[in-house]
BANU-13123 format. One record per atom (N, C-alpha, C): x, y, z; residue in three letters. Coordinates in steps of 0.001 Angstrom, whole numbers, plus 500000, padded with zeros to 6 digits. Atoms other than C-alpha are relative to their C-alpha. Example, Ala and Ser with C-alpha at 12.3 -4.5 7.8 and 13.67 -1.06 7.14 Angstrom:
BEGIN
500890498810500000ala
512300495500507800ala
500900501200500000ala
499180498810499940ser
513670498940507140ser
499230501090500730ser
This chain:
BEGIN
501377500341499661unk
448861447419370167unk
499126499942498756unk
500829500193500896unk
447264448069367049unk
500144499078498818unk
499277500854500154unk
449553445730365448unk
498972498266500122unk
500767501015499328unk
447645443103367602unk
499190499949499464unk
502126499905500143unk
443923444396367100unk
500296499336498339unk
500596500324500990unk
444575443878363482unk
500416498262499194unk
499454501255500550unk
446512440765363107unk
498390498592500957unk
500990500658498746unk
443716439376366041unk
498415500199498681unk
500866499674500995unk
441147440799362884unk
500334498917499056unk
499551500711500587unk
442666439119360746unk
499367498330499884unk
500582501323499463unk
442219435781362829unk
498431499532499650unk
502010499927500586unk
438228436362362758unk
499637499991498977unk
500143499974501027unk
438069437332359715unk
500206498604498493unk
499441500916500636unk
439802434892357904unk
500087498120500257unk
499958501867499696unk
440831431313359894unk
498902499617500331unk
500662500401500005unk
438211431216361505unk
498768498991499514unk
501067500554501027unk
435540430673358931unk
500593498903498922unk
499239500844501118unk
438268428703356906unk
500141498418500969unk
500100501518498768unk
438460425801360145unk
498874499853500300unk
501375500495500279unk
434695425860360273unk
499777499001498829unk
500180500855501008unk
434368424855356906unk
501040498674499543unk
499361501261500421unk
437185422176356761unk
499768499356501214unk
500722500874498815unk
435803421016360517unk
498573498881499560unk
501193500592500663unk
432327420312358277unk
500711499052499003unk
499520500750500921unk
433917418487355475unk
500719498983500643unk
498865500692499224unk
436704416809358513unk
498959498708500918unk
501157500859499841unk
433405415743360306unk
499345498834499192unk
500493500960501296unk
431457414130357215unk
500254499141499980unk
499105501682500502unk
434273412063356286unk
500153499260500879unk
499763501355498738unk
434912410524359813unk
498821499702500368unk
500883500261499773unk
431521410290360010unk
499545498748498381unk
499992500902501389unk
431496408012356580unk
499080500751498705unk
501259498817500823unk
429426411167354620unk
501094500509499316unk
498853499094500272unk
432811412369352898unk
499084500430498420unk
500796499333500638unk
430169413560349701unk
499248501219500646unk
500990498769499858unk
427963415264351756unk
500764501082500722unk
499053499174499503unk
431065416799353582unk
500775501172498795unk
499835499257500878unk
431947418005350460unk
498930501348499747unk
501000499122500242unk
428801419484349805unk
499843501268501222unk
499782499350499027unk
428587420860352719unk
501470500973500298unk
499075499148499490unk
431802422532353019unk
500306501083498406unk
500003499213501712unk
431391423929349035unk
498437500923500449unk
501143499229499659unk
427742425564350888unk
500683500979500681unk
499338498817499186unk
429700427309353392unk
501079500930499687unk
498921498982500830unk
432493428809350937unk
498918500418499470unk
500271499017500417unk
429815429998349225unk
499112501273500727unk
500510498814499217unk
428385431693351805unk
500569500955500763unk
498793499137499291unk
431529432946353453unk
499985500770498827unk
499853499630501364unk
432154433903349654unk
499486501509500250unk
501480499264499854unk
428388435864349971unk
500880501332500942unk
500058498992499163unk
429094437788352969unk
501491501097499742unk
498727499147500547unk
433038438656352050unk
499561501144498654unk
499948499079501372unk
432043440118349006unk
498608501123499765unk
500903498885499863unk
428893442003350038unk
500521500970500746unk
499769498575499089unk
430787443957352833unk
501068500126499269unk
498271499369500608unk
433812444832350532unk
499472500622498788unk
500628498913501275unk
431353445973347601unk
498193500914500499unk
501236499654499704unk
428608447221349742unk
500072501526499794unk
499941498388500576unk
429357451200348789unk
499190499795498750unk
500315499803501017unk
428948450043345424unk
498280499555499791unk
501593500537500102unk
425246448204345917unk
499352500634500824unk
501168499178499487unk
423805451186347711unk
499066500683498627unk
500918500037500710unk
421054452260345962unk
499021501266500553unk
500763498376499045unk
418337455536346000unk
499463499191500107unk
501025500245498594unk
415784453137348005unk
500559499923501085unk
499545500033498920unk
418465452634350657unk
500154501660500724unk
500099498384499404unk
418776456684350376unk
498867500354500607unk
501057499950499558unk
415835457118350834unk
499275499946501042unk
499788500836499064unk
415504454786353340unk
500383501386501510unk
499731499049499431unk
417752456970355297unk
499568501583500281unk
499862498355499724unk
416822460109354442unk
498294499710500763unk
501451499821499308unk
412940459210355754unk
500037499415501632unk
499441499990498682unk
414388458400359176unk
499715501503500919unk
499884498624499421unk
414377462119359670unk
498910500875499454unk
501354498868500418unk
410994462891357819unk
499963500417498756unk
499717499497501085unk
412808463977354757unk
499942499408498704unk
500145500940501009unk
411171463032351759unk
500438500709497988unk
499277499556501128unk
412841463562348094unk
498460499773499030unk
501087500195500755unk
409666463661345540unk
500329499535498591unk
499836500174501403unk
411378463781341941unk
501560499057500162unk
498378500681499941unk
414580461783340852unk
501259500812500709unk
499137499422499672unk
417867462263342139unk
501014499367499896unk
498980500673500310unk
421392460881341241unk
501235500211501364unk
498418500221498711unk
424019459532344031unk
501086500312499513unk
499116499422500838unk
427024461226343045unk
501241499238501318unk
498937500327498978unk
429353460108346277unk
499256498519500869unk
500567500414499307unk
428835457354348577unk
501292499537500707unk
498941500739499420unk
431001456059350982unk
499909499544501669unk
499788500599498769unk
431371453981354309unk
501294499084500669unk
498944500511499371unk
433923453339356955unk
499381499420501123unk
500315500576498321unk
433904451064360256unk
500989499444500576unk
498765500381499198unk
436458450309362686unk
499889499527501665unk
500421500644499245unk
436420448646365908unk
498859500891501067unk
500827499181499358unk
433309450446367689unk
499448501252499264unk
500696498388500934unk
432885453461364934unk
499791499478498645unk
500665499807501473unk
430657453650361750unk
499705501367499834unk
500513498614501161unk
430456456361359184unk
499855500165498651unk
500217500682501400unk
429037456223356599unk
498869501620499189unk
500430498321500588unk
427978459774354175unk
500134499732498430unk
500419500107501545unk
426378460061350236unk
500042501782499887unk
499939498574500659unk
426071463038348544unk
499515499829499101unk
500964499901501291unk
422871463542346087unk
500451501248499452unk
500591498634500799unk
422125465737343149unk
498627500197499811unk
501247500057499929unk
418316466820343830unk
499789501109499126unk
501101498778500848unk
416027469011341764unk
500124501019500826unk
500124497680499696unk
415725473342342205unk
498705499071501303unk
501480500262499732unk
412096471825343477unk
500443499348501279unk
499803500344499335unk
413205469575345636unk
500849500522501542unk
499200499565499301unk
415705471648347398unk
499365501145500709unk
500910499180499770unk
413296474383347897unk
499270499243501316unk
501112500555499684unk
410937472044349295unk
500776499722501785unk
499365500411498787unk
413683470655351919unk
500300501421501259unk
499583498698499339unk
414818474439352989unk
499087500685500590unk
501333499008499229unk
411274475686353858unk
499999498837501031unk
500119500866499369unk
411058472349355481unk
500759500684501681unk
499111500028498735unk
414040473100357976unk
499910501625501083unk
500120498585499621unk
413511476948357929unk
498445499893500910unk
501274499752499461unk
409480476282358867unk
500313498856501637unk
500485501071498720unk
410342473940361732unk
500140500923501330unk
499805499262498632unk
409267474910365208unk
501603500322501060unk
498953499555499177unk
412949474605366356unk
501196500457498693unk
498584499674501196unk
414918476208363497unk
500481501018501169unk
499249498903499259unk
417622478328365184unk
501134500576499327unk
499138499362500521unk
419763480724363641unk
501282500057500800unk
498649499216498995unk
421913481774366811unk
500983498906500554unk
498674500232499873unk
423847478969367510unk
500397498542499160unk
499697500697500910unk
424473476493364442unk
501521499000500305unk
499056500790499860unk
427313474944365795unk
500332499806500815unk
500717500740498548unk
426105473681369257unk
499869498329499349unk
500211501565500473unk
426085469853368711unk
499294499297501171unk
500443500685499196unk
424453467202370651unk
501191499197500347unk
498998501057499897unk
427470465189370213unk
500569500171500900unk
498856499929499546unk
429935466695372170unk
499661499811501251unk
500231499724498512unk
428279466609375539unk
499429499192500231unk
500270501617499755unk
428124463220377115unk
498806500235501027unk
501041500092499348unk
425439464279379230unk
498495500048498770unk
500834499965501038unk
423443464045375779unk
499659498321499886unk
499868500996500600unk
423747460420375794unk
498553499261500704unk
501092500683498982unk
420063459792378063unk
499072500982498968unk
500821498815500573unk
416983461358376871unk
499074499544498504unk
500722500494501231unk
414564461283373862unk
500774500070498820unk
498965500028501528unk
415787461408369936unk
499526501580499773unk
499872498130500543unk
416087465603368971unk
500553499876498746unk
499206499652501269unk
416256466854365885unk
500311501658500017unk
499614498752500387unk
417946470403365100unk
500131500369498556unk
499673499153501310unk
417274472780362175unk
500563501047500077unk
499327498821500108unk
419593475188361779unk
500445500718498606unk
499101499483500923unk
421557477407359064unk
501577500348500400unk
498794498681500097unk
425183478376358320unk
499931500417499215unk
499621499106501361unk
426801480284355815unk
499824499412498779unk
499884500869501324unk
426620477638353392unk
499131498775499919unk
501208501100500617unk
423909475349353777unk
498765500275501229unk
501122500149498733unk
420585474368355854unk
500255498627500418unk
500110501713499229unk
420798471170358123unk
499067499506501145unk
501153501257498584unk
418829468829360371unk
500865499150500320unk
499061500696498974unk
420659467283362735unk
499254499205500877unk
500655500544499011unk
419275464025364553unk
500580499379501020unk
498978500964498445unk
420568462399368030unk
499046499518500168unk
500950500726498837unk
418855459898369607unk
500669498432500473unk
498875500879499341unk
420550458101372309unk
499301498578500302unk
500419501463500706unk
420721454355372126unk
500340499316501999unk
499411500113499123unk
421581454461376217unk
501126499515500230unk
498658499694499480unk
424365454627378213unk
500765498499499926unk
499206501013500865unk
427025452552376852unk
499953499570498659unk
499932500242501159unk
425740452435373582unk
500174501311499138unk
499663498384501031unk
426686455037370618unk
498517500197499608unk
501081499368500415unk
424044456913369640unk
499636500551498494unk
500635499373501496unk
422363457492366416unk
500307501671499697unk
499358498937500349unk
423902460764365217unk
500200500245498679unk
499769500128501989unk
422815461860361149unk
499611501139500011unk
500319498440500089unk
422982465118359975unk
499878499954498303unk
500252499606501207unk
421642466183356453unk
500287501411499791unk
499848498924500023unk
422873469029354875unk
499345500407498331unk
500438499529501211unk
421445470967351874unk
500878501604499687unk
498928498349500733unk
424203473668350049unk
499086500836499503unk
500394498741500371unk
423098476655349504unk
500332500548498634unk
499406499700501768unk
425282476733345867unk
499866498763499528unk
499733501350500393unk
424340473740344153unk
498742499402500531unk
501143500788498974unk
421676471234344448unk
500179498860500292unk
499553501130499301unk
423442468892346847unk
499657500177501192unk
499943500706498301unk
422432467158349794unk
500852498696500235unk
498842500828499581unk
424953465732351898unk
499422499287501180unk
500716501236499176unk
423788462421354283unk
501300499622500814unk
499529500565499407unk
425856461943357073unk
500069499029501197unk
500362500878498898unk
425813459106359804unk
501046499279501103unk
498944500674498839unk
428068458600362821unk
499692499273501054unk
500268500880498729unk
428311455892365402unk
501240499749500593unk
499447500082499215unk
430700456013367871unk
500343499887501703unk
């Protein structure tokens, strides 16, 4: 079966867009345009080109405004510089995940930890309660959770995209040794 899914990937991926563009150029010419069929089918390689080569180097062209980006989703704003040290994203038929890993300032990290510690729902007692796991989570407004463990502070956001769709699910973590925050984002 999986055999299938990926050779069937494959198909999409690949012929597809490759019999589009020689359909445009196949057109043209029986249409007596075999220049502009050219042209036309040298526009659409480079735009197949475009898109192939943005999602196969798109780790590498993230960027701190896209962090950013993310991290102010959840309120959380970084003030001084900060260097992306990790980045990485996966997706597979129905699941995205996609998780960075900064190096922020003493200042900054401070700033985030009173943040999570001062929020009206910080909870110590049960840090590893999830929204995820309990499909009756999947209705309802967007929650965020501040908690602690042993080794870092996190904010945890859900907010369900209704039933049948995956739900927004990003948890930020800030280590307790080190001044790393870790950006994670699941869709499944």
């Amino acid at each position: 079966m999986h055999v299938f899914i990926i050779l069937l990937g494959l198909v999409v991926v690949f012929c597809i867009p490759v019999a589009v563009i020689y359909l445009a150029y196949w057109f043209s010419k029986k249409a007596g345009y075999p220049r502009a069929g050219k042209i036309l089918s040298a526009i659409l390689s480079l735009l197949l080109l475009i898109i192939i080569s943005t999602s196969i180097f798109a780790d590498e062209l993230f960027t701190s405004s896209d962090a950013r980006m993310l991290l102010a989703f959840q309120n959380v704003t970084l003030t001084e510089p900060f260097k992306i040290l990790e980045n990485e994203s996966m997706s597979g038929i129905g699941d995205y995940y996609h998780t960075f890993t900064l190096k922020i300032s003493t200042r900054d990290k401070h700033l985030l930890i009173n943040q999570i510690k001062q929020a009206p729902n910080f909870n110590k007692d049960h840090p590893d309660e999830t929204h995820f796991d309990d499909q009756r989570n999947y209705k309802g407004p967007k929650r965020i959770k501040n908690y602690e463990t042993e080794a870092e502070y996190v904010r945890e956001l859900f907010e369900p995209q209704g039933e049948g769709y995956s739900p927004t699910w990003q948890i930020i973590k800030i280590k307790k040794n080190g001044n790393l925050l870790l950006f994670e984002d699941i869709d499944n």
